[in-house]
C-alpha positions in Angstrom: -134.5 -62.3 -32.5 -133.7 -60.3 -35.8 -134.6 -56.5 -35.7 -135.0 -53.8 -37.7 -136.4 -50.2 -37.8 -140.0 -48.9 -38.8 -142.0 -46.7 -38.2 -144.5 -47.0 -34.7 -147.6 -44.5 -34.6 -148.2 -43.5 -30.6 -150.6 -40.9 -31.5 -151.3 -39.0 -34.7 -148.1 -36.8 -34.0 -145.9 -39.2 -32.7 -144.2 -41.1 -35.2 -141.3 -43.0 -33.9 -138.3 -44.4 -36.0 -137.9 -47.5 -33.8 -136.6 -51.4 -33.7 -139.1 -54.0 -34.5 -138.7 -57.5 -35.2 -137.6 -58.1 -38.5 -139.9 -59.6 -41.6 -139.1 -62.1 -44.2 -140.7 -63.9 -47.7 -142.7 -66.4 -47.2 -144.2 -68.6 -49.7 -144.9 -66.5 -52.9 -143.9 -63.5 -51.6 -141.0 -61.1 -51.7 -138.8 -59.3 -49.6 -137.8 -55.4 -50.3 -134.9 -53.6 -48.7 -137.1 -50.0 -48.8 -134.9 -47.4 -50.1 -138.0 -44.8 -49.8 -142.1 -45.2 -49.0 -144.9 -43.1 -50.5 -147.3 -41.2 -48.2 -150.8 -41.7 -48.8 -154.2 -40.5 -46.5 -154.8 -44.0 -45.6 -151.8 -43.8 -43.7 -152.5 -40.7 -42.0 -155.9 -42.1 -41.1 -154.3 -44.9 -39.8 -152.2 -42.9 -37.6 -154.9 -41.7 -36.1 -156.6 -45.2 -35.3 -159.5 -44.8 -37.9 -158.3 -47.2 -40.6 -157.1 -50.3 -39.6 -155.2 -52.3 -41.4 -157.0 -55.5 -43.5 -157.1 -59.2 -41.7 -153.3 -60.1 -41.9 -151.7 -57.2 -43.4 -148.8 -55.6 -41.3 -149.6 -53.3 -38.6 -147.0 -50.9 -39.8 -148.0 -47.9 -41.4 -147.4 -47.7 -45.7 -149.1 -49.1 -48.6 -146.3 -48.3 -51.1 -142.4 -48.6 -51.5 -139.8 -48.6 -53.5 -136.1 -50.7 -52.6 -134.0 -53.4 -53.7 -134.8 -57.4 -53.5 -133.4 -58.5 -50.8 -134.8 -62.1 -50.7 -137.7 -64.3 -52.1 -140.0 -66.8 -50.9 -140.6 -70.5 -52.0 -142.5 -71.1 -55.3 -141.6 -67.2 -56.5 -139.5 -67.0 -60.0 -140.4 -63.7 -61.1 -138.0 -61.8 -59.0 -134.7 -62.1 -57.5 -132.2 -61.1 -55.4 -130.8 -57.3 -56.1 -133.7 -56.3 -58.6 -135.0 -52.5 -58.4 -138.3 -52.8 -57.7 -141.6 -51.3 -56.3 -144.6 -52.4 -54.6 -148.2 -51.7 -54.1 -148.8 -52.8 -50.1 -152.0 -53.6 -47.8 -149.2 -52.3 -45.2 -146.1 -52.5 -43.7 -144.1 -49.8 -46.3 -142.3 -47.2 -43.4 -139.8 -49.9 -42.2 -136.5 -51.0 -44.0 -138.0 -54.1 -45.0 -141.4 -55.4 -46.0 -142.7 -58.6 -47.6 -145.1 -58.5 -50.1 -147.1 -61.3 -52.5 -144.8 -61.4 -55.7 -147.9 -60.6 -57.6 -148.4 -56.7 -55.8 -144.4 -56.1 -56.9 -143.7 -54.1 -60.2 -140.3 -53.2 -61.9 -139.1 -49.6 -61.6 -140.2 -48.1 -64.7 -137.3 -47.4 -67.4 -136.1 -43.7 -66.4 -137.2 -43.3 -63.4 -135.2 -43.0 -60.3 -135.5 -45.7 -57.5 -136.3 -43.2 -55.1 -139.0 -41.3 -56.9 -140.4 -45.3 -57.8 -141.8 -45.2 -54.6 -144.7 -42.6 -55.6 -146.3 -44.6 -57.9 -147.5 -48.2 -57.0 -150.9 -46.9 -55.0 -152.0 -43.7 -57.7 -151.2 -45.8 -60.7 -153.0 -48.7 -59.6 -155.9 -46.2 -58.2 -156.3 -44.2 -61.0 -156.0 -47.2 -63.7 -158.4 -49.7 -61.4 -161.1 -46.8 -61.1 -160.8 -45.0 -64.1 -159.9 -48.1 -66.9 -161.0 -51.0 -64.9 -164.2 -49.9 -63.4 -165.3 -47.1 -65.5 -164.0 -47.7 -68.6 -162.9 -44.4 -69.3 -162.6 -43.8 -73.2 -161.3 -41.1 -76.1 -163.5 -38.0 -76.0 -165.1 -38.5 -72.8 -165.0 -36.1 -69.9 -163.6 -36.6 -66.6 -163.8 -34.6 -63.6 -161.1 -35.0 -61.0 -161.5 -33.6 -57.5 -158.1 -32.7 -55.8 -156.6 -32.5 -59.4 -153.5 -31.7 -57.8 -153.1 -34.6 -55.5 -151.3 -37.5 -56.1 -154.3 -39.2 -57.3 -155.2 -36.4 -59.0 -152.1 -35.5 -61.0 -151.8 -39.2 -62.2 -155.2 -39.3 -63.3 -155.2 -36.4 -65.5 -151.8 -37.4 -67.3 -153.3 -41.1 -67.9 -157.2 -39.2 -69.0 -155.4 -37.2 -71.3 -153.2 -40.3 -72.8 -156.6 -42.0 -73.5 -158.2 -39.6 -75.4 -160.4 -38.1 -73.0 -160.5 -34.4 -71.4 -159.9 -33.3 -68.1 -161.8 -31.0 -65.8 -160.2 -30.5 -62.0 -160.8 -29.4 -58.9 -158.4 -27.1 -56.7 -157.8 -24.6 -54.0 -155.6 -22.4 -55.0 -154.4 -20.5 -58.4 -150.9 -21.8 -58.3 -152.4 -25.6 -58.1 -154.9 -25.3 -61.1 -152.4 -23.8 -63.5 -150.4 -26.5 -62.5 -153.2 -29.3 -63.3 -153.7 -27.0 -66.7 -149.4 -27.8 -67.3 -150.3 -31.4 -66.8 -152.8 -30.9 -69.2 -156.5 -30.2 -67.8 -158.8 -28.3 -69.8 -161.0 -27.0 -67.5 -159.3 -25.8 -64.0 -162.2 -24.8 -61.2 -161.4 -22.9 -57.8 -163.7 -24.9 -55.5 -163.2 -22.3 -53.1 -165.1 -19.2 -55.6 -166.5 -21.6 -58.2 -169.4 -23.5 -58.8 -167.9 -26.9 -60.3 -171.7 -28.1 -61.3 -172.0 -24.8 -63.2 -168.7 -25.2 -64.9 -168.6 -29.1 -65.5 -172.4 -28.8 -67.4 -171.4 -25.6 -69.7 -169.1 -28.6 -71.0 -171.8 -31.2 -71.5 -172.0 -33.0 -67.8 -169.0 -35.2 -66.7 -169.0 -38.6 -68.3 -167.1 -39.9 -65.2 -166.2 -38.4 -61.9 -163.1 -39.7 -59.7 -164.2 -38.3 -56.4 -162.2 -38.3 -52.7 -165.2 -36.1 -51.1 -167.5 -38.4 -50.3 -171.1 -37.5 -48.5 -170.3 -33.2 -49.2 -170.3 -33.6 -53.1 -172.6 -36.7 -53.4 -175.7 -34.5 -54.7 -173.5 -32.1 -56.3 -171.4 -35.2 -58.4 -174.6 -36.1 -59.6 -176.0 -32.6 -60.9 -172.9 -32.1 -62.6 -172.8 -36.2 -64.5 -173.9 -36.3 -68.0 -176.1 -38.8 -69.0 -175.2 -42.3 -68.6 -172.0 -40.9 -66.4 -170.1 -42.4 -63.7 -169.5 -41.4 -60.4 -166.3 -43.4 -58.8 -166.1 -42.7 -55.2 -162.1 -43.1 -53.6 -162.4 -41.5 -51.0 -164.7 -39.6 -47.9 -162.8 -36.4 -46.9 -166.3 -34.4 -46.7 -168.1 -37.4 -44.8 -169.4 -41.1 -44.8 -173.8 -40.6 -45.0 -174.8 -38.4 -47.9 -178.7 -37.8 -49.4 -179.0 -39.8 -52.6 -181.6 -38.4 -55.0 -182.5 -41.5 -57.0 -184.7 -39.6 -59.3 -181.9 -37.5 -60.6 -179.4 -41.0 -60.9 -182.7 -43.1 -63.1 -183.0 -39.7 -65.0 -179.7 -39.6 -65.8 -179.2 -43.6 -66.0 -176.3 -42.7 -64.2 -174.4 -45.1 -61.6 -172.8 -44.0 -58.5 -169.9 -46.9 -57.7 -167.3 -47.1 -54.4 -164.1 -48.8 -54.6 -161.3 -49.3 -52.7 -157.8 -50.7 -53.3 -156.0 -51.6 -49.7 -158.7 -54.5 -49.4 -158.7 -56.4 -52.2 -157.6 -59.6 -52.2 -154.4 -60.4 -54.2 -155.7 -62.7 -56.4 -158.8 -63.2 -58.8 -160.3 -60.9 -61.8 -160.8 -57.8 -59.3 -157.9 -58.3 -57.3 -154.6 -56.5 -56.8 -152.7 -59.0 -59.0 -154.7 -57.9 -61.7 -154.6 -54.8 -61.3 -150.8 -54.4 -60.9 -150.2 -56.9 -64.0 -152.8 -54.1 -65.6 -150.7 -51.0 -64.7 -147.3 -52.6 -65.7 -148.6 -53.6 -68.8 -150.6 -50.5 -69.7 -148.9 -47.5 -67.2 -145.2 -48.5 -67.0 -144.7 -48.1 -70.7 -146.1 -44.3 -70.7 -143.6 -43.3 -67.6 -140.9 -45.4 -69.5 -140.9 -43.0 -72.8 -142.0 -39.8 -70.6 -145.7 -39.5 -72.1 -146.7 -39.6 -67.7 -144.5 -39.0 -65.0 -144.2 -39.2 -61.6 -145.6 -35.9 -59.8 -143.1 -35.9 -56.1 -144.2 -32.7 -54.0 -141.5 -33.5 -50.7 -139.2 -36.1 -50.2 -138.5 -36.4 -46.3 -135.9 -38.5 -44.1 -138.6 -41.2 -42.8 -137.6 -40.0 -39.4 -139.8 -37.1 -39.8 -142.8 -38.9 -41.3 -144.9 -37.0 -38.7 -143.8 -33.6 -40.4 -144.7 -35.7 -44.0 -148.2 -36.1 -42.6 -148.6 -32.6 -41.3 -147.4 -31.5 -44.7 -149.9 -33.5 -46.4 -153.0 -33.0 -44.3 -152.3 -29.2 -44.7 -153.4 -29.2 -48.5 -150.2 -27.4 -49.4 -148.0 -29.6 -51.0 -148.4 -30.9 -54.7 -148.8 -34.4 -56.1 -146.8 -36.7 -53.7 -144.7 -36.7 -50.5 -142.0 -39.2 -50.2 -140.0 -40.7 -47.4 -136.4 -41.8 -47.8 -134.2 -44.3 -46.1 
């Protein structure tokens, strides 16, 4: 039997770089040789056995990589043998290969290095899905970003800020909202001292709301909406079961909307095909001339993936932590 080496989670802290038997392409998809894998929550939620992985999707920890083609499956003509690529995964990414449907691969944007590739596949196709896609997201509008100095969150204000719109964030320390104001937010909120209702209202209410809280801000979000805003939920740091005032929302004719990404299915108007043929089109052009770039906080051997989730779960590292081969 064929082996290689990925990545086997026997507890939250125990990460082992071990064999495994190997992948390969089957029809319509394609195989990557993973030069380096992004970290996302999802994974360290998976870690700890509370976010399985979809029906079919690889067991191994990773929903995006960056590597080299190494093979391709029957009926696939996009892509071929040796290409830079990277890849937006339902799982599978902290192994030195993975097989993914041709349509959830993208080219490594002009300028950017194969390595740092591997940081963009899941907030570029978050942030354009939730913020373009579902929200519609337009020139003068105002969007509020909680964890503006996240992955997520540093994407999203660079792609805001090329569509016209302006950007208020969410942070926890000093050093990370005068970062977020670099990348070009206009209003820059200490969650920990300030009120972000207060603040976000001075401006005129939030038009949309790109939110990774969950049940804590639910009430909050939707003081602090303008009228006919958005609220796009990602994400449920602060809890799953929140009190929904429905008087404020009809006031407001406001619309409170959860998405997620990992399970999607790859094809259809909604579904991660679409998406990713969205982002190249749309995002790969605005990394290729500079106007967005990729925001890398730690790149880490992937033997020490369990120190790359302790990092990340700690709240101290910037934008994105990456794991080489």
């Amino acid at each position: 039997m064929a082996i290689m080496r990925a990545i086997i989670a026997e507890s939250p802290t125990e990460l082992d770089w071990r064999e495994v038997p190997d992948v390969a392409a089957a029809p319509g998809e394609v195989l990557i040789r993973v030069a380096a894998a992004g970290v996302n929550r999802a994974d360290l939620l998976q870690a700890a056995g509370r976010y399985p992985p979809p029906p079919g999707a690889s067991d191994i920890i990773g929903l995006e990589v960056s590597g080299v083609v190494a093979a391709v499956g029957d009926g696939v003509t996009e892509w071929v043998a040796g290409q830079g690529v990277c890849a937006l995964l339902a799982g599978g990414g902290y192994a030195e290969y993975v097989a993914v449907p041709a349509q959830q691969v993208l080219p490594v944007p002009t300028g950017v290095d194969l390595v740092d590739a591997a940081a963009l596949p899941e907030v570029a196709c978050t942030v354009w899905s939730n913020l373009v896609l579902t929200a519609g997201l337009s020139e003068g509008q105002l969007l509020l970003v909680h964890g503006g100095a996240s992955g997520v969150g540093s994407h999203a204000i660079q792609i805001a800020r090329q569509l016209g719109a302006w950007v208020a964030v969410t942070a926890g320390s000093a050093a990370k909202l005068e970062f977020c104001r670099e990348l070009g937010a206009e209003i820059t909120i200490n969650y920990r001292d300030e009120d972000f209702v207060a603040r976000v209202r001075e401006a005129g209410g939030a038009d949309v709301i790109l939110d990774i809280m969950g049940a804590a801000y639910l009430d909050r979000n939707v003081d602090a909406l303008a009228d006919d805003g958005q609220l796009v939920v990602i994400g449920m740091q602060g809890g799953v079961k929140g009190e929904l005032n429905l008087g404020k929302l009809i006031s407001k004719r406001a619309r409170v909307i959860g998405t997620a990404l990992r399970g999607r299915p790859v094809d259809g108007p909604h579904g991660k095909g679409a998406v990713v043929a969205a982002v190249t089109d749309k995002v790969w052009p605005m990394l290729g001339d500079g106007r967005v770039r990729p925001v890398i906080g730690a790149r880490m051997p992937i033997t020490q993936a369990g120190a790359a989730h302790h990092l990340l779960s700690s709240g101290e590292v910037t934008g994105k932590v990456v794991l080489t081969l």
